[in-house]
C-alpha positions as CSV (number, residue, x, y, z in Angstrom):
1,X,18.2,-4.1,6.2
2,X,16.6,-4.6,9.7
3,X,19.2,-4.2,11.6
4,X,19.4,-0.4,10.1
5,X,15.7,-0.3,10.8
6,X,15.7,-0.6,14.1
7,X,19.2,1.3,14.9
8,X,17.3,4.5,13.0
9,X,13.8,3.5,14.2
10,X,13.6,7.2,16.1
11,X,15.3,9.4,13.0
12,X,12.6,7.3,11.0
13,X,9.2,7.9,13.4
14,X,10.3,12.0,13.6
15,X,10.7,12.3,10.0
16,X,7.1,10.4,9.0
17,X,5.7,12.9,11.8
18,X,7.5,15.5,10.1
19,X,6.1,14.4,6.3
20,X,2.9,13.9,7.7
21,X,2.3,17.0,9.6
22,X,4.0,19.3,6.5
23,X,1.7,17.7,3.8
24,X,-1.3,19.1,5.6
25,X,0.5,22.5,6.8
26,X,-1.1,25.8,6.1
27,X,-4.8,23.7,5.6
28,X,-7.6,25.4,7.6
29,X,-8.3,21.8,8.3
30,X,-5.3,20.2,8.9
31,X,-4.6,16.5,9.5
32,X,-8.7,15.7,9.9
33,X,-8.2,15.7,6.0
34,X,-6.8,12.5,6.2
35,X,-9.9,11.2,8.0
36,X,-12.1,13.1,5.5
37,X,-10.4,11.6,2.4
38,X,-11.2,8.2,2.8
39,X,-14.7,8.7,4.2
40,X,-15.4,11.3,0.9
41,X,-14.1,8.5,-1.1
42,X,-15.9,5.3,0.5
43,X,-19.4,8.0,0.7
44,X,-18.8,8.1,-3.6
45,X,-18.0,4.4,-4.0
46,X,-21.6,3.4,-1.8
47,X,-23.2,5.4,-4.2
48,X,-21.7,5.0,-7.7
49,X,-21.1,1.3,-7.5
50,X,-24.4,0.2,-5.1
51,X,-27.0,3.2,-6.4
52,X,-26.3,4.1,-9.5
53,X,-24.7,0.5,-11.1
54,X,-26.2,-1.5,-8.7
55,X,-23.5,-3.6,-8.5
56,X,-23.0,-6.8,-6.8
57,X,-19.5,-8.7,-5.4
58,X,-21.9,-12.2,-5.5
59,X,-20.9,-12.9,-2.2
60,X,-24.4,-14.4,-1.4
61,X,-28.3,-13.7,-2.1
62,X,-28.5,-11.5,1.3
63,X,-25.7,-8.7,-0.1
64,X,-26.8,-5.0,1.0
65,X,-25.9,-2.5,-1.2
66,X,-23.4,-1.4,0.6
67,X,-21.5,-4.3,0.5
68,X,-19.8,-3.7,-2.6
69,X,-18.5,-0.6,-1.9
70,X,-17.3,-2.1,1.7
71,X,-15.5,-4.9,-0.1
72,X,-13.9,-2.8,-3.0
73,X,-13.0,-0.2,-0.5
74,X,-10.5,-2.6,1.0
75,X,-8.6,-3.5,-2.1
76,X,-8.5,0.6,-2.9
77,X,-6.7,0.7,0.8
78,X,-4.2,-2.1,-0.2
79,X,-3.2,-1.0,-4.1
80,X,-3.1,2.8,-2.6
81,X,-0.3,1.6,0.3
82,X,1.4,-0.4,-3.0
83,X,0.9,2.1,-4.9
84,X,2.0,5.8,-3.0
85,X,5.2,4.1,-2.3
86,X,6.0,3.0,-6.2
87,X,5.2,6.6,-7.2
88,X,7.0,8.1,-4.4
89,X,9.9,6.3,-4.7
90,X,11.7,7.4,-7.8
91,X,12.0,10.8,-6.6
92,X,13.2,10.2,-2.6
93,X,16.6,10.6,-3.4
94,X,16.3,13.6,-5.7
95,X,14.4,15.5,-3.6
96,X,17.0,15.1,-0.2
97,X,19.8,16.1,-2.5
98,X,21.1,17.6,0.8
99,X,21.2,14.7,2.9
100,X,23.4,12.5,-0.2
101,X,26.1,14.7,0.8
102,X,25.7,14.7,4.3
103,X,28.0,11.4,5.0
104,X,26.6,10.5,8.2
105,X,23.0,10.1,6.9
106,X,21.4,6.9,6.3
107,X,19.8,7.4,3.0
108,X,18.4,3.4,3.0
109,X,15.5,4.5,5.8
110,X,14.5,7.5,3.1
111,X,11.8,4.7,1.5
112,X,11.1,3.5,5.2
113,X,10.2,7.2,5.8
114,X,8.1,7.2,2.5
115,X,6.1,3.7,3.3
116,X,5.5,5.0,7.3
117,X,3.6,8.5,5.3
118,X,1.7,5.8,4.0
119,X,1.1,3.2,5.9
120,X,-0.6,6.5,8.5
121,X,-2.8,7.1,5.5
122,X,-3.5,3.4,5.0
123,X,-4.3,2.8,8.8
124,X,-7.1,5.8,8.9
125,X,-8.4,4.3,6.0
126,X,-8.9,1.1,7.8
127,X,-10.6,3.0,10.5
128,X,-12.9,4.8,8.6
129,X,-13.5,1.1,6.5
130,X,-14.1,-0.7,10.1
131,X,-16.6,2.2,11.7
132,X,-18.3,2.2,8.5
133,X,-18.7,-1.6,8.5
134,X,-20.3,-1.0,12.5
135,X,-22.6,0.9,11.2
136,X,-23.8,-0.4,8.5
137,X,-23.3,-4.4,9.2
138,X,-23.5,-3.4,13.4
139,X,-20.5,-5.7,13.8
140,X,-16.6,-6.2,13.3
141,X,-15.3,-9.6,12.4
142,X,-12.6,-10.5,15.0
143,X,-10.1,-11.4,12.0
144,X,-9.9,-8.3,11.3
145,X,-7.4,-7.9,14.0
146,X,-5.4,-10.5,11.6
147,X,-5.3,-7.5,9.1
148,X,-1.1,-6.5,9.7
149,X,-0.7,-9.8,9.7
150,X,-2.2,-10.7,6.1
151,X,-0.7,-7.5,5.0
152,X,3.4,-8.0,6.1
153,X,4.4,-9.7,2.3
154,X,3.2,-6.7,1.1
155,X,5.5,-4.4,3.2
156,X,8.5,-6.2,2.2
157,X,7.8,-6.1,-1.6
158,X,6.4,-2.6,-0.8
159,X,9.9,-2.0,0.2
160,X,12.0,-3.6,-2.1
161,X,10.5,-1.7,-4.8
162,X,11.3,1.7,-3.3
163,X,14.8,0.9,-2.6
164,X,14.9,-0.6,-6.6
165,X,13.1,2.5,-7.9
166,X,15.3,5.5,-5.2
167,X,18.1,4.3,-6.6
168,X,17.6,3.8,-10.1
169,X,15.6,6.9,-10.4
170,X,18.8,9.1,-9.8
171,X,20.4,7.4,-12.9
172,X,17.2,7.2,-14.8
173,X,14.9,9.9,-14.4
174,X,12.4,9.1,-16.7
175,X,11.4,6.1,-14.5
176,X,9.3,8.6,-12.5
177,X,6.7,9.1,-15.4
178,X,6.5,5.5,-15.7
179,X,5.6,4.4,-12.3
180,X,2.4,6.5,-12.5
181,X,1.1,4.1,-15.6
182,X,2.9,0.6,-13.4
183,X,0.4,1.5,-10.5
184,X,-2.5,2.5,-12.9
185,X,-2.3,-0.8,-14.6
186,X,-2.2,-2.7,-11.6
187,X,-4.5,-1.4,-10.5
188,X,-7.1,-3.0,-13.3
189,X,-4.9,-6.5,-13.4
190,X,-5.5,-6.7,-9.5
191,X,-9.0,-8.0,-7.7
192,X,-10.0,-4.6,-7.0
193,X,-13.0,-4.2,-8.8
194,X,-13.5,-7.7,-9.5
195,X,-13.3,-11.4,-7.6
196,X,-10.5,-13.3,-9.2
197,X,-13.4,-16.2,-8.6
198,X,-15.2,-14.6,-11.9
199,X,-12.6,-14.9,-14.3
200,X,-11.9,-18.2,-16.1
201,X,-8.9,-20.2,-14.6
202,X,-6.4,-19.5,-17.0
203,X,-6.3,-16.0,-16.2
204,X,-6.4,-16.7,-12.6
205,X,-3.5,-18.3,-12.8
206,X,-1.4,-15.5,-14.3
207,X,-3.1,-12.6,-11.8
208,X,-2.3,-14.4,-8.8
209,X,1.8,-13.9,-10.0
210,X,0.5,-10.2,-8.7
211,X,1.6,-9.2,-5.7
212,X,-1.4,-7.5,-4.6
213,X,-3.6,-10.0,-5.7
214,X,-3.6,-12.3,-2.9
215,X,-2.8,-9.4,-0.4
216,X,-6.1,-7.8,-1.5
217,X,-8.0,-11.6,-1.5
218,X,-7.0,-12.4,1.7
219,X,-8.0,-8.6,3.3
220,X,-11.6,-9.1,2.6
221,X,-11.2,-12.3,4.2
222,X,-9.8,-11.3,7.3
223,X,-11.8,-7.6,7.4
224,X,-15.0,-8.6,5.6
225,X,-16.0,-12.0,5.8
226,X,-14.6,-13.0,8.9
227,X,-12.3,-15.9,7.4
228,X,-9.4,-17.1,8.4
229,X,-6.2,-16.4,5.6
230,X,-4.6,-19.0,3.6
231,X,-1.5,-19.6,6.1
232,X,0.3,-21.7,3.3
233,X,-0.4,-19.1,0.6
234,X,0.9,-16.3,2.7
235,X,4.0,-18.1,3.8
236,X,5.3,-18.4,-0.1
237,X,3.9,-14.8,-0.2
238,X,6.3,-13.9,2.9
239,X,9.2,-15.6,1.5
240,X,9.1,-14.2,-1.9
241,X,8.5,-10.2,0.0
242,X,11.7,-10.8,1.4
243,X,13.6,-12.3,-1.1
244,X,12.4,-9.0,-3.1
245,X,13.4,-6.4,-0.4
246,X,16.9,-8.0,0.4
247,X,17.2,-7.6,-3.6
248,X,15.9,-4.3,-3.4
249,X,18.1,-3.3,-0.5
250,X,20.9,-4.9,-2.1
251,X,20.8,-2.9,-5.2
252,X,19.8,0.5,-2.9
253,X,23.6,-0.2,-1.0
254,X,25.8,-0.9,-4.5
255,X,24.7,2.6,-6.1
256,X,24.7,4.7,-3.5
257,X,28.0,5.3,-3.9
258,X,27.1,6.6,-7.5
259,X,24.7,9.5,-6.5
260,X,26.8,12.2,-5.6
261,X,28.7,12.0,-8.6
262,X,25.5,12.1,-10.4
263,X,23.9,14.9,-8.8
């Protein structure tokens, strides 16, 4: 799983460039639209959630109004990562028919390629989050640098789930339409909109089974608040990533062999 990682690392960093640079070909404004996307989107959640709901996170009496756009923005930047590799995944293999029959060609890094499109998306997010933050707060926590850090469980269960879902979506191809609803759901079970704080404990407990959940928790910590994560917390978090990639990967490997018979 690594050790292909690393031995592709180059094949992998010139076909994200590649993704990245085709999705936003033939656009008068090119790549600046993935700047411009998060900044429209954080711009709409200021004034939605602070003007016209006036909503508060109930993180303490001197909240701003722009705090709970700040703090929601950040579990939007973690469920999107999550979630534009779940929906992507399904159809990796199905649409690089031509590189299943090309024997040399590592198909495993095809979800790493996927996940590095997003993680670019996810780290100009993050930007656009910490200027906005200068701005509006006129400083930047220093545990925000702690950010990849809290986030690394989720790149492992990010990537277990793709290799799960390329594979089985060449034998299953309705399991593209589904992933759509998976993501949209989670994204209402997870502590997006919401502290998990607020909700009585015996739902707590079952949310915090999500994946995201403490991934999205432990962002505003580190990016918001200027808290330290839960080292304990993210340890179990880290083991059980891995133990879902190596299943992932371990699944991706045993039907591989199945996909050019198939398409």
């Amino acid at each position: 799983m690594t050790a292909s990682l690393w031995r592709n690392r180059g094949l992998i960093t010139a076909l994200v460039k590649r993704e990245v640079i085709g999705r936003y070909r033939g656009s008068i404004m090119g790549i600046a639209w993935s700047f411009f996307n998060p900044l429209l989107m954080l711009v709409i959640y200021t004034f939605v959630f602070s003007v016209v709901f006036k909503a508060r996170w109930g993180v303490g009496g001197e909240e701003s109004k722009t705090d709970f756009a700040i703090i929601l923005f950040v579990g939007m930047i973690v469920h999107g990562l999550f979630a534009e590799c779940v929906n992507r995944a399904p159809a990796l293999i199905l649409s690089n028919v031509n590189y299943v029959k090309k024997v040399i060609f590592p198909l495993e890094i095809l979800p790493w390629v996927a996940f590095g499109s997003a993680l670019f998306h996810t780290t100009i997010s993050i930007g656009v989050l910490l200027i906005a933050q200068l701005i509006l707060s006129h400083q930047i926590p220093w545990t925000a640098i702690l950010f990849p850090f809290v986030l690394l469980p989720l790149v492992f269960t990010a990537m277990g789930f793709a290799w799960f879902l390329a594979a089985f979506g060449v034998f299953v191809r309705d399991v593209g339409q589904t992933t759509g609803m998976f993501t949209t759901v989670l994204l209402f079970i997870s502590p997006v909109f919401y502290p998990l704080s607020i909700l009585p404990v015996k739902y707590q407990v079952w949310l915090q089974l999500n994946p995201l959940a403490f991934i999205i928790e432990e962002g505003r910590k580190v990016l918001v608040f200027g808290q330290l994560p839960d080292i304990g917390r993210w340890s179990i978090m880290m083991a059980a990533g891995m133990l879902v990639a190596w299943a992932g990967f371990a699944w991706f490997q045993k039907t591989r062999r199945g996909f050019a018979d198939v398409l």
